[in-house]
C-alpha positions in Angstrom: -28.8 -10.8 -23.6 -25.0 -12.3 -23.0 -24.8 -12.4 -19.0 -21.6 -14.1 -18.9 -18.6 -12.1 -18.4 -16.1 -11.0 -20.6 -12.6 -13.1 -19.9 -9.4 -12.4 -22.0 -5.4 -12.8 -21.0 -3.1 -10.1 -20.2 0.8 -10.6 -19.9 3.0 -8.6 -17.4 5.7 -9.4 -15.1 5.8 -10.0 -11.0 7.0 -6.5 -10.0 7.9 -7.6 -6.0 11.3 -7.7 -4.6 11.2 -11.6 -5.6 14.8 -12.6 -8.0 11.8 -14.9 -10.0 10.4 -11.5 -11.8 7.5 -14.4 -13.1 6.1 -13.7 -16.4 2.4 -13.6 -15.5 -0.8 -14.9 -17.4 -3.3 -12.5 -15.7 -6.7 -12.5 -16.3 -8.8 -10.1 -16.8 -12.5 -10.2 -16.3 -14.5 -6.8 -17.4 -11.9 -4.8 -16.3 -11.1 -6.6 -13.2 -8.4 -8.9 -12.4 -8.9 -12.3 -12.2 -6.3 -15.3 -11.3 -2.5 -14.8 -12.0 -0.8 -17.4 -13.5 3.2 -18.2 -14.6 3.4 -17.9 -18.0 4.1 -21.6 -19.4 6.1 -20.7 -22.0 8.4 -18.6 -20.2 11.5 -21.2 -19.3 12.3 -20.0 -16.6 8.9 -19.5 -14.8 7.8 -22.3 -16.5 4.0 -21.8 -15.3 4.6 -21.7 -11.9 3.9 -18.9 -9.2 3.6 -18.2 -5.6 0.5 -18.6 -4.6 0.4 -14.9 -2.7 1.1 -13.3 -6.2 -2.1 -16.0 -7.7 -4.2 -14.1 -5.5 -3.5 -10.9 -6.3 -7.0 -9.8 -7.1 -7.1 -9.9 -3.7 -4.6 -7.3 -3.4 -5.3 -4.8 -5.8 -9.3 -5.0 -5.6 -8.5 -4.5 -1.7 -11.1 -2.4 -0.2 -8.5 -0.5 2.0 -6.9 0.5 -0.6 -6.0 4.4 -0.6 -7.9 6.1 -3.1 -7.8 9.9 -1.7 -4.5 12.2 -1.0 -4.7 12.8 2.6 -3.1 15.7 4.8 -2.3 15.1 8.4 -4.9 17.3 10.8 -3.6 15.5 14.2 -0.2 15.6 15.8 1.9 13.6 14.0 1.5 9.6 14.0 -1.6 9.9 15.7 -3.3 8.8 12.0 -5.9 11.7 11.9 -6.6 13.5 8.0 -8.3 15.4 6.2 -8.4 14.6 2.4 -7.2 17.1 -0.5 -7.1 17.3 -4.1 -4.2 15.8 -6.0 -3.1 19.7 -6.8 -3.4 21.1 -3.3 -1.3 17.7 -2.1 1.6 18.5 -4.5 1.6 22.3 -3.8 2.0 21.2 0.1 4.5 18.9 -0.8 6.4 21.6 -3.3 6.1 24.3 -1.0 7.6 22.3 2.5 10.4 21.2 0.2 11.5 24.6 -0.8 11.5 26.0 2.7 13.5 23.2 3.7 15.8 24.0 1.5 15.9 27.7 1.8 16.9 26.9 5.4 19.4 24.2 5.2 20.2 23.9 1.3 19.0 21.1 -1.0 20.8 18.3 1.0 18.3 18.5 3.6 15.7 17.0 1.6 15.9 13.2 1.1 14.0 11.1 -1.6 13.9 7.5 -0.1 13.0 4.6 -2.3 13.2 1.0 -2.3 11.9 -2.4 -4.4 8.0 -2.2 -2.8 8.2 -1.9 -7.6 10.9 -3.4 -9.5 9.6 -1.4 -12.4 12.6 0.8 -13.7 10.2 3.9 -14.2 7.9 3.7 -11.8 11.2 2.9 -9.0 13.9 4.5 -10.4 12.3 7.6 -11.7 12.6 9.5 -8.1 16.5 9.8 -8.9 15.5 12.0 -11.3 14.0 14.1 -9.3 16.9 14.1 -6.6 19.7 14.4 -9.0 18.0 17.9 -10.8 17.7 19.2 -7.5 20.8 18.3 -5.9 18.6 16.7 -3.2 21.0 14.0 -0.7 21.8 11.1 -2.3 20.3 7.4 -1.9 22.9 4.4 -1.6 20.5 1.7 -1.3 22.4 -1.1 0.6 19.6 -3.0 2.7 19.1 -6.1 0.7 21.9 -6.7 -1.7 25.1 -5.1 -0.8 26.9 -8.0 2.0 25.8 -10.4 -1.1 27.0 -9.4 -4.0 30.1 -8.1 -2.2 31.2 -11.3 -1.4 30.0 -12.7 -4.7 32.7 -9.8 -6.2 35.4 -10.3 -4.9 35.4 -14.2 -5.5 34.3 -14.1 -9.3 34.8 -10.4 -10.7 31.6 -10.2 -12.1 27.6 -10.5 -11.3 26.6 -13.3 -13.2 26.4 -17.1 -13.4 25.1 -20.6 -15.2 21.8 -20.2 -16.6 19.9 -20.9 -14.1 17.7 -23.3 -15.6 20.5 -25.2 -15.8 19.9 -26.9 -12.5 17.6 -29.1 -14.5 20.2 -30.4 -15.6 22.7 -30.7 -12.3 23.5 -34.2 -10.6 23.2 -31.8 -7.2 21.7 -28.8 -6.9 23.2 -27.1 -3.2 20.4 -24.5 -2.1 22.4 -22.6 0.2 21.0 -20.0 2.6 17.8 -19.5 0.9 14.0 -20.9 1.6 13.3 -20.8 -2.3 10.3 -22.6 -1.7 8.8 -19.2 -0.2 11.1 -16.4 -1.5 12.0 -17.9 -5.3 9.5 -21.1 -6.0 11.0 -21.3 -9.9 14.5 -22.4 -8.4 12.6 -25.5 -6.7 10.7 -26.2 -10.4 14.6 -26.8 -11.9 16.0 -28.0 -8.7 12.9 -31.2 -8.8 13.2 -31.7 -12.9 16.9 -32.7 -11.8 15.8 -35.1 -8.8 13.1 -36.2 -11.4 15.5 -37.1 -14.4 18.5 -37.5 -13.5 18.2 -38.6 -10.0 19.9 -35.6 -8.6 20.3 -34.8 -5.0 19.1 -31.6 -3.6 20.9 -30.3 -0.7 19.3 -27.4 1.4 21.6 -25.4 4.1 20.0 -22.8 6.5 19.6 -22.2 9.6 15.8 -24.0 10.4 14.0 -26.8 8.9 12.2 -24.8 6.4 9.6 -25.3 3.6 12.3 -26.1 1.2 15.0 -28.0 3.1 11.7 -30.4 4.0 12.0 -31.6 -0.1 15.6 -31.6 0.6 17.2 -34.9 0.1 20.3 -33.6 2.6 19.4 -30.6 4.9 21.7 -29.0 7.0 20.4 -27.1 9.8 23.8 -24.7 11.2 23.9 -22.0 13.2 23.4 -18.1 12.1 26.4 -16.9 10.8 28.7 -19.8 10.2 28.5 -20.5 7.0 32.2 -19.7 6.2 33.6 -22.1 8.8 31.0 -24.8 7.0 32.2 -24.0 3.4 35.8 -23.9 5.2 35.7 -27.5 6.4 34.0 -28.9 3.1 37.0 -27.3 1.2 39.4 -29.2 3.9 38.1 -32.0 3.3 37.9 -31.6 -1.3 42.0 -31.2 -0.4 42.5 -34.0 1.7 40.7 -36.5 0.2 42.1 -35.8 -3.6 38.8 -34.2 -4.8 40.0 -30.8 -5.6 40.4 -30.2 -9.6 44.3 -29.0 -9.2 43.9 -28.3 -13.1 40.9 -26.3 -13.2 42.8 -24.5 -10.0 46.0 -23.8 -11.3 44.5 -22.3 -14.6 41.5 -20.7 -13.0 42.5 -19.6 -9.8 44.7 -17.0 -8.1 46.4 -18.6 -5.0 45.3 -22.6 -4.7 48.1 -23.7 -2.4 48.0 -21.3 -0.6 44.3 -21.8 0.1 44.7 -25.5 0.7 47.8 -24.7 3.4 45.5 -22.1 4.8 42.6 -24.9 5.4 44.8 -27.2 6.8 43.8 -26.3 10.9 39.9 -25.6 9.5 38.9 -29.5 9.9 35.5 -30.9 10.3 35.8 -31.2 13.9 36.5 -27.2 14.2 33.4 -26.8 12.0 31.3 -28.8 13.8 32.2 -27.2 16.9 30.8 -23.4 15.5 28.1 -24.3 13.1 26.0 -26.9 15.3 26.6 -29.7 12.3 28.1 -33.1 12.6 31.7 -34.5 11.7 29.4 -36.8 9.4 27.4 -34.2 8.0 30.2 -31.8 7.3 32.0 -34.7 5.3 28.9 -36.6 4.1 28.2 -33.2 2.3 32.1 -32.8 0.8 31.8 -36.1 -0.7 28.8 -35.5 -2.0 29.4 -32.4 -3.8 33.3 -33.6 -4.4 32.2 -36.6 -6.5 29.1 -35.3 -8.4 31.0 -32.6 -10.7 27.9 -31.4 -12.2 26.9 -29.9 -8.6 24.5 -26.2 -8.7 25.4 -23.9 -6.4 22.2 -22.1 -5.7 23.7 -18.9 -3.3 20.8 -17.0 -1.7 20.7 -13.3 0.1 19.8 -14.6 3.6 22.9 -16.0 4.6 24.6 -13.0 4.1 22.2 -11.2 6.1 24.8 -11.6 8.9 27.9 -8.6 9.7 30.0 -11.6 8.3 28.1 -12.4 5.5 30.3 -10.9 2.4 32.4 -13.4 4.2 30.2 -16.3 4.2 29.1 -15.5 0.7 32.6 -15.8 -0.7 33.4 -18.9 0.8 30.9 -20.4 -0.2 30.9 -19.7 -3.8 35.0 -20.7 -3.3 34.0 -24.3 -2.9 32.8 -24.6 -6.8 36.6 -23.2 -7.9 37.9 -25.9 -5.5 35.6 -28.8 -7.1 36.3 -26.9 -10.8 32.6 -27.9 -10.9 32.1 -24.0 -13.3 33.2 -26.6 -16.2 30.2 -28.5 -16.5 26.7 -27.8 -17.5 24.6 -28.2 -15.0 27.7 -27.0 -12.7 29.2 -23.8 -11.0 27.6 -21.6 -9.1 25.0 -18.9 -9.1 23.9 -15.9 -7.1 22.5 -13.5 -9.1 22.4 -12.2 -13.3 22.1 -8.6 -12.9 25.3 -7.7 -14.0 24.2 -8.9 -17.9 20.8 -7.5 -18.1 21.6 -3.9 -18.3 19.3 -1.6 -19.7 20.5 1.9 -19.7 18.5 3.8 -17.3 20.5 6.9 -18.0 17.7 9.6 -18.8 15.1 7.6 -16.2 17.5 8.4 -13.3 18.8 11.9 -14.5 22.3 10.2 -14.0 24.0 13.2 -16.4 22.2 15.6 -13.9 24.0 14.2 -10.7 26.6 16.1 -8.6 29.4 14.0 -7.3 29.9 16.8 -4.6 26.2 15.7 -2.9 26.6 13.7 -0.2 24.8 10.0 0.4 23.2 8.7 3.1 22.6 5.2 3.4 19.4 4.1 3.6 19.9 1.1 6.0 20.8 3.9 8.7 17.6 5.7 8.2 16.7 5.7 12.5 20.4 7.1 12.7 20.1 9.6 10.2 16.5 11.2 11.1 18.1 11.2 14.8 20.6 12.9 13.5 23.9 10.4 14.4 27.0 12.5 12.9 28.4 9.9 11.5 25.2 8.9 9.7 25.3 12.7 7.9 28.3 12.9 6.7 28.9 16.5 8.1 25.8 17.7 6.6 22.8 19.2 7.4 20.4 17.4 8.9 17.1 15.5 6.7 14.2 17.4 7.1 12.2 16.6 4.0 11.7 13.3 2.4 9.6 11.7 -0.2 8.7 7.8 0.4 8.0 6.0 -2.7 8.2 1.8 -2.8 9.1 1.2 0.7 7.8 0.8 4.7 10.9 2.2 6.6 8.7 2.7 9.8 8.3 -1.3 9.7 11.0 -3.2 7.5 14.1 -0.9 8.3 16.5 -1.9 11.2 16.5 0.0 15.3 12.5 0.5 14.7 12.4 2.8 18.0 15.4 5.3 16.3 13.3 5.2 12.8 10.1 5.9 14.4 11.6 8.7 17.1 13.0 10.3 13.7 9.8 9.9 12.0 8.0 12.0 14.8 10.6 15.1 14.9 8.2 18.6 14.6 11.0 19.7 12.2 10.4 16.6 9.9 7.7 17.3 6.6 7.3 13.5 4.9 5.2 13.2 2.4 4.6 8.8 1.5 3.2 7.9 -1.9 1.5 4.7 -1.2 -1.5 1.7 -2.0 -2.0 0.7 1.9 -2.2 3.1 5.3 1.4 1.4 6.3 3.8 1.7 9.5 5.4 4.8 8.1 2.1 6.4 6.0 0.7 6.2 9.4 4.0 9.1 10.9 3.4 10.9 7.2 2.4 14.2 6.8 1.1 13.8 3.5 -0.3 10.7 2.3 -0.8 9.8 -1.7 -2.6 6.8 -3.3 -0.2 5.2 -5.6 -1.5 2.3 -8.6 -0.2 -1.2 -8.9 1.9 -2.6 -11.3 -1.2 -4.0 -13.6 -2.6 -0.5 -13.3 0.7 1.4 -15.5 3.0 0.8 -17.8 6.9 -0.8 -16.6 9.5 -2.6 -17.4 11.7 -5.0 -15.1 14.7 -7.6 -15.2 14.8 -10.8 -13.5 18.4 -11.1 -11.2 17.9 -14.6 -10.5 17.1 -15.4 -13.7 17.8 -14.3 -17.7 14.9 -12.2 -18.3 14.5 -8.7 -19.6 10.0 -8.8 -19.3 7.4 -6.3 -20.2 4.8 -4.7 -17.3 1.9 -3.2 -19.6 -0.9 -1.4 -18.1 -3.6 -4.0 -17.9 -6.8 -2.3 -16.1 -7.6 1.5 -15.2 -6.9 2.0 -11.6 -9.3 3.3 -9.2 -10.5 7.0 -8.9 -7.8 8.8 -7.2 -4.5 6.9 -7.4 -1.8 8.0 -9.5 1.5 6.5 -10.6 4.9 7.2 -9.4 5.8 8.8 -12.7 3.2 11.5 -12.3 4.2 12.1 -8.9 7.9 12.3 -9.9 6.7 14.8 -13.0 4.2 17.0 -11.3 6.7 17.8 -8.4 9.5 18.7 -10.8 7.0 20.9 -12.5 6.3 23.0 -9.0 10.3 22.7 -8.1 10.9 24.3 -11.4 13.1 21.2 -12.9 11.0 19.9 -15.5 12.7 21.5 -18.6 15.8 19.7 -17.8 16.6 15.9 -19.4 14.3 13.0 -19.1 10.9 14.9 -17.7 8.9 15.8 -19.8 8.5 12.4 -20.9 5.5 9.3 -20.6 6.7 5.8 -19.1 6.7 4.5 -22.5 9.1 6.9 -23.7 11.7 6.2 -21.4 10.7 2.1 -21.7 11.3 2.8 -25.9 14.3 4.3 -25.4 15.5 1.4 -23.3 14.9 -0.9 -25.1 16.1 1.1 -28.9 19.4 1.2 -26.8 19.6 -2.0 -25.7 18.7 -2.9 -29.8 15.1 -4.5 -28.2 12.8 -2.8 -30.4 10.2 -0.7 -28.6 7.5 -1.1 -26.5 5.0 -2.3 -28.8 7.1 -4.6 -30.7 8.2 -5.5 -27.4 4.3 -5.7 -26.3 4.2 -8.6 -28.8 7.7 -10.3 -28.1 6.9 -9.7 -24.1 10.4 -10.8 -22.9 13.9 -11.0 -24.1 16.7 -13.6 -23.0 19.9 -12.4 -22.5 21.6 -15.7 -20.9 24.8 -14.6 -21.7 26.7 -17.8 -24.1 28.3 -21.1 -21.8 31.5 -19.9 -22.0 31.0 -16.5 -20.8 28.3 -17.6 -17.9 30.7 -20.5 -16.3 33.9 -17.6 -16.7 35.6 -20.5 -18.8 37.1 -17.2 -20.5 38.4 -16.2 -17.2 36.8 -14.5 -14.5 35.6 -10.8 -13.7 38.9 -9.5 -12.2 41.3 -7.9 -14.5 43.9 -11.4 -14.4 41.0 -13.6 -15.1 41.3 -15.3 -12.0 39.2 -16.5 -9.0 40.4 -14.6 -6.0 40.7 -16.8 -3.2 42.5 -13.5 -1.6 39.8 -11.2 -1.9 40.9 -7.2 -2.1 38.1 -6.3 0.2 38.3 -2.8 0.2 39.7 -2.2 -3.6 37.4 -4.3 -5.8 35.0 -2.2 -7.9 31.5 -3.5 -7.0 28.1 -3.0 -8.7 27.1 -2.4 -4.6 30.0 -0.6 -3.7 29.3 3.0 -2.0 30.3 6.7 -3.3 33.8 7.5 -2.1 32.5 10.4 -0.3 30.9 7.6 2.3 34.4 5.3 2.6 34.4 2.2 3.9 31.4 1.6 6.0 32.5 -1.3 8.4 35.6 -2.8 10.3 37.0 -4.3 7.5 40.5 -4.5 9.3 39.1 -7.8 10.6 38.2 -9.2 7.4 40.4 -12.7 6.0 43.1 -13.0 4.0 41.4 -16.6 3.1 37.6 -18.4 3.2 37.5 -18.1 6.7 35.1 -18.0 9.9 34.9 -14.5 11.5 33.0 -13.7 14.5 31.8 -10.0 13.5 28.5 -11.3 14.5 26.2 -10.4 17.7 27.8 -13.4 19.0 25.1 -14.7 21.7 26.5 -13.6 25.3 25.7 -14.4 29.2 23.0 -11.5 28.7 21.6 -12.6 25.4 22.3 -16.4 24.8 19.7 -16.5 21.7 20.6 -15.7 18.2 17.5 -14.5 16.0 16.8 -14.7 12.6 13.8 -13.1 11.1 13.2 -15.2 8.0 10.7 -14.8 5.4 7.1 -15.8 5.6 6.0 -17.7 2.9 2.6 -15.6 2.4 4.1 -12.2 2.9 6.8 -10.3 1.0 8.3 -7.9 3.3 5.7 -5.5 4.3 3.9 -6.3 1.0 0.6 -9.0 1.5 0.6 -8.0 5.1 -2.7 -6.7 4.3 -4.8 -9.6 2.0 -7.1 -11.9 4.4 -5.9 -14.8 2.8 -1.7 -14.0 3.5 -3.2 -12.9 7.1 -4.8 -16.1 7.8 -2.4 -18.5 6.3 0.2 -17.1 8.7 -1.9 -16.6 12.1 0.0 -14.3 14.2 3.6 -13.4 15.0 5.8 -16.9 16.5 8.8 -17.2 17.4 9.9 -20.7 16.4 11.9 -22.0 19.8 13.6 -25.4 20.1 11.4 -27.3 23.0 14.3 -27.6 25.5 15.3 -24.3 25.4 11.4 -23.3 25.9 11.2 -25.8 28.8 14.4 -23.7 30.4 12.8 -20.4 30.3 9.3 -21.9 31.1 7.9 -21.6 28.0 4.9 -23.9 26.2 3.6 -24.0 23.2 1.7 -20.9 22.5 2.5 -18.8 25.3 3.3 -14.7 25.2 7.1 -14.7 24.9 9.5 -11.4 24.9 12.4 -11.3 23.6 14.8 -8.1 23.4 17.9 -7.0 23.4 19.8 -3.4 24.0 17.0 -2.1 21.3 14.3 -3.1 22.7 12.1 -6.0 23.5 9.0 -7.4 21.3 6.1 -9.8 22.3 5.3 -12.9 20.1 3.7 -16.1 21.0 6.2 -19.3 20.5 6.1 -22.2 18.9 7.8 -25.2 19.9 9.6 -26.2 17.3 12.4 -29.3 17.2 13.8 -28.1 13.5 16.5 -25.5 14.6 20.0 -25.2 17.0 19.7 -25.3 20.6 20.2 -20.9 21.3 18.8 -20.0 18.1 15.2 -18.3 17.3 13.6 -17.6 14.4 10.6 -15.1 13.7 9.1 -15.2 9.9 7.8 -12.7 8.5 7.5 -8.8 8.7 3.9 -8.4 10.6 2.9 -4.9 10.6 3.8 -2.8 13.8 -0.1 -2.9 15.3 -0.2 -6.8 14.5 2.4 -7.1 17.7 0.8 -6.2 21.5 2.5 -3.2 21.9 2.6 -1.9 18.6 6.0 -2.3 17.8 7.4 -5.3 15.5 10.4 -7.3 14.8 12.8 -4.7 13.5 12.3 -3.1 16.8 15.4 -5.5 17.5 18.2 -5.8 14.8 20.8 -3.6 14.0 21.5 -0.2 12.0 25.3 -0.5 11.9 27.4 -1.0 9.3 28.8 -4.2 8.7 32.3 -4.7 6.7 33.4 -3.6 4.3 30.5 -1.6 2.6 27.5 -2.0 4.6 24.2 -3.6 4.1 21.7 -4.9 6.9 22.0 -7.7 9.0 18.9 -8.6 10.2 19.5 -12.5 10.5 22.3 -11.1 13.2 20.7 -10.7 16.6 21.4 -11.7 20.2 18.7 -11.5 21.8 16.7 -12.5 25.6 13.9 -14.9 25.4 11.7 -14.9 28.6 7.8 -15.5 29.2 5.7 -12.3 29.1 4.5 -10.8 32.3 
């Protein structure tokens, strides 16, 4: 008799809120999964993965996994259920939605989504649902929005150099990004440079993280100054003859102006806001004046700030000023998800929208379930929301207002999820969801070129079902499922994505298992002219009037004080500048064995990251009495949190760092990080800026 196991290879892609999107190798061993692996002969993931995604088995063979629909038999948060079949779950969920909007009308109910899947079915399909029942709308602006805003109004359009490209830089700039824990393929390119061509990689953040230690230059500067940094580096391309006066005058909109604006923004102002040297600050122009064939490698988490749309766009201004776009191996690059469209038309139910339904922004969920005017848009107040892909309760900014909204009497949520999370736990109804090797999906890679296929690999458990059915069944009870794009499986809606797209369909696709849609040289280094309608780089930036992939409904307006935005690349302080009160700044930067809430819960992620730190420099740990490993709170006007520090030399005198998103109960008092930053808007269309914090440090009593 054959003992040995059966092994074979299945092919997916990384469905986490990661701009890598891997191809995977997984393996599959009688029906379980093994190791995941980067598919080798993908060239952009080029057989290398995270090594929290590796371990996945670990994840989805999980024994805490939710297997059962559960309905809440305690008062609410206190965590107590009683299980229910699938049918009586939905008929619950069905019937609270239609009382809450018998009372209030249809706005009152509020799907809320987020990337926990980057799938386009199994994510997107809940806009279905909310556009054929007029339910409020969704304007997802926590991760992207103060990024690609600044990225806009700078080059016109969402797209770059391909990014494996850096391979073949002379300097590859990783700015405001830990890539060796939040995108590991940009590291693979950035060393095949160092490797062959003796390029120097240059890291900027604000700590001495995993990446900026293979750094060959590493900038440490303080939150929020970017723009003055990118400021005095442009200074200094203009006064020492490096800018590319021929690339400027045919590329650009306004290039004297910009260099008589940078006249007064010198090294020495720089150095004086973002912690740097005079040295550095010009060591770094030179660097990146004289090496044209310099990568500019823009991440999210600098713009994680209230001036980061700011930050972003001068930054990305320094490669018009070097004219480096003109080179391969050159320009810069923040994201490619304006050139790998697939039209998601039916998925989403877009022809079933009402442009008369307001939007509520999904940052502000603590103000909207507390019910801040300003946050409802004159509307009636939220008092029914399905939870798909996300852990507001834990990851969403002002914890305290998001939890006290959560625990309202006149609040039904029902949260479709794998793990008891933050906000399952303040649910009313809970349902077990499958992982992305347990149905079918199909996702595009932003930092990358690739449109990649997400089979169903293995049968899921007993009990959990997939987004899609969720989405389906409901519209079937709220008597919506006769209308466009229900009706249908997921691989219907992935054929017709990809017939449109002129990709085949899914099983040709199943064979092909990704497409790249690198757009051609010309077209990705805008040596056709950039995105805006002149063809030129805006050094001006129209703030408030450029079209933007990110940019809200007009029903919401302008979202932050955009009257204090620059004419030029500039430093502004719309930041919680640090104060007599609160003379920290905190960042809370990504753990490199968690992703967001996600791998919160897998022994190995757990272990590998201890418990929650807060990274201090020694001397300012000596002046509030701290050692290494003592109880430390820090807070603010929000709140106030307990960690244990860690001294740490590799960061700014008054700044503090805390990685990772622990879960709520992993902190002492059963409240984490988020408990901290801030739910308003920053200019001009919103966004999240959790790396923008002032903040108290002091030793726990």
């Amino acid at each position: 008799m054959n003992t040995h196991p059966r092994i074979h290879i299945g092919h997916s892609a990384c469905p986490h809120d990661c701009p890598s999107t891997c191809a995977l190798d997984v393996e599959i061993i009688d029906g379980r999964i093994g190791r995941l692996h980067g598919a080798k002969d993908n060239t952009y993931t080029a057989g290398v993965i995270c090594a929290k995604v590796a371990r996945y088995a670990d994840r989805i063979h999980h024994p805490e996994r939710l297997l059962k629909p559960l309905v809440r038999a305690g008062a609410k948060g206190e965590a107590i259920w009683k299980e229910a079949s699938w049918e009586a779950a939905l008929d619950l969920v069905a019937e609270k939605f239609i009382a809450a909007e018998d009372k209030y009308s249809s706005e009152t109910v509020w799907p809320y989504f987020y990337a926990g899947t980057m799938g386009l079915v199994q994510r997107d399909g809940i806009e279905r649902l909310r556009h054929a029942k007029k339910y409020s709308g969704f304007f997802g602006s926590i991760c992207t929005n103060l990024a690609w805003t600044g990225w806009m109004m700078g080059a016109g359009a969402l797209r770059g150099p391909d990014p494996r490209e850096m391979a073949k830089s002379d300097c590859v700039v990783i700015w405001g990004t830990n890539a060796v824990v939040t995108q590991v393929n940009v590291m693979t390119h950035a060393v095949k440079a160092r490797k062959e061509r003796r390029a120097k990689i240059v890291v900027i953040d604000v700590y001495k993280n995993a990446t900026m230690k293979q750094a060959d230059m590493g900038l440490v500067i303080k939150p929020g100054t970017d723009g003055a940094l990118a400021c005095a580096v442009m200074h200094v391309l203009f006064r020492e003859g490096m800018a590319d006066w021929a690339y400027l005058e045919r590329y650009t909109d306004d290039p004297k102006g910009l260099e008589a604006h940078l006249q007064t923004k010198t090294p020495e102002w720089a150095a004086a806001i973002t912690g740097l040297s005079v040295e550095e600050i010009e060591d770094f122009a030179r660097l990146v004046g004289t090496r044209k064939k310099t990568y500019f490698r823009l991440g999210y988490g600098f713009s994680r700030q209230r001036n980061g749309s700011v930050n972003m766009h001068a930054a990305l201004s320094i490669a018009a000023v070097t004219g480096c776009w003109q080179y391969e191996g050159g320009g810069a690059f923040h994201s490619n998800s304006g050139v790998l469209k697939l039209d998601t038309g039916l998925v989403e139910g877009k022809t079933l929208r009402d442009p008369s339904v307001r939007y509520l922004d999904h940052s502000r969920i603590g103000p909207v379930l507390t019910g801040a005017p300003d946050a409802l848009y004159g509307g009636p107040p939220v008092t029914a929301m399905l939870i798909q892909n996300t852990n507001p309760a834990n990851v969403a900014p002002e914890q305290r207002l998001v939890r006290k909204g959560f625990l309202r009497e006149d609040l039904f949520t029902c949260v479709h999820e794998q793990f008891m999370t933050d906000t399952a736990k303040l649910a009313d109804v809970v349902l077990p969801a499958t992982m992305f090797l347990e149905h079918d999906d199909i996702y595009k890679g932003g930092g990358n070129q690739h449109i990649t296929l997400g089979p169903k690999l293995i049968e899921p458990p007993e009990g959990p079902r997939t987004n899609h059915y969720v989405i389906e069944e409901l519209a079937k009870r709220l008597g919506v499922a006769h209308l466009p794009g229900f009706g249908m499986t997921e691989r219907e809606h992935i054929d017709i994505m990809l017939q449109r797209k002129g990709l085949g369909n899914f099983d040709s696709f199943k064979e092909q298992r990704w497409a790249d849609l690198q757009p051609p040289f010309e077209e990705a280094h805008f040596l056709n002219g950039f995105g805006h309608p002149d063809g030129k780089f805006r050094f001006r930036p129209d703030w408030t009037g450029q079209a933007a992939p990110n940019r809200p409904p007009k029903s919401m307006g302008i979202l932050g004080p955009y009257e204090r935005l620059p004419e030029f690349p500039d430093h502004v302080d719309l930041i919680e500048v640090a104060d007599e009160e609160h003379p920290f700044r905190l960042a809370t930067s990504p753990a490199r064995n968690f992703l967001n809430s996600s791998f919160t819960e897998t022994p190995v992620s757990k272990e590998k990251e201890g418990r929650p730190q807060l990274l201090i420099h020694p001397e300012d740990a000596a002046s509030v009495g701290l050692a290494d490993g003592d109880r430390v709170e820090i807070g603010n006007m929000r709140g106030e949190v307990v960690l244990h520090a860690k001294l740490f030399d590799g960061l700014r005198r008054g700044v503090v760092i805390a990685e990772g998103i622990w879960p709520n109960s992993a902190h002492e008092r059963g409240e984490g990080i988020n408990v901290l930053t801030g739910s308003d808007a920053p200019a001009p269309y919103g966004g999240a800026a959790v790396h923008d914090t002032k903040v108290w440090v002091r030793a726990a009593s």
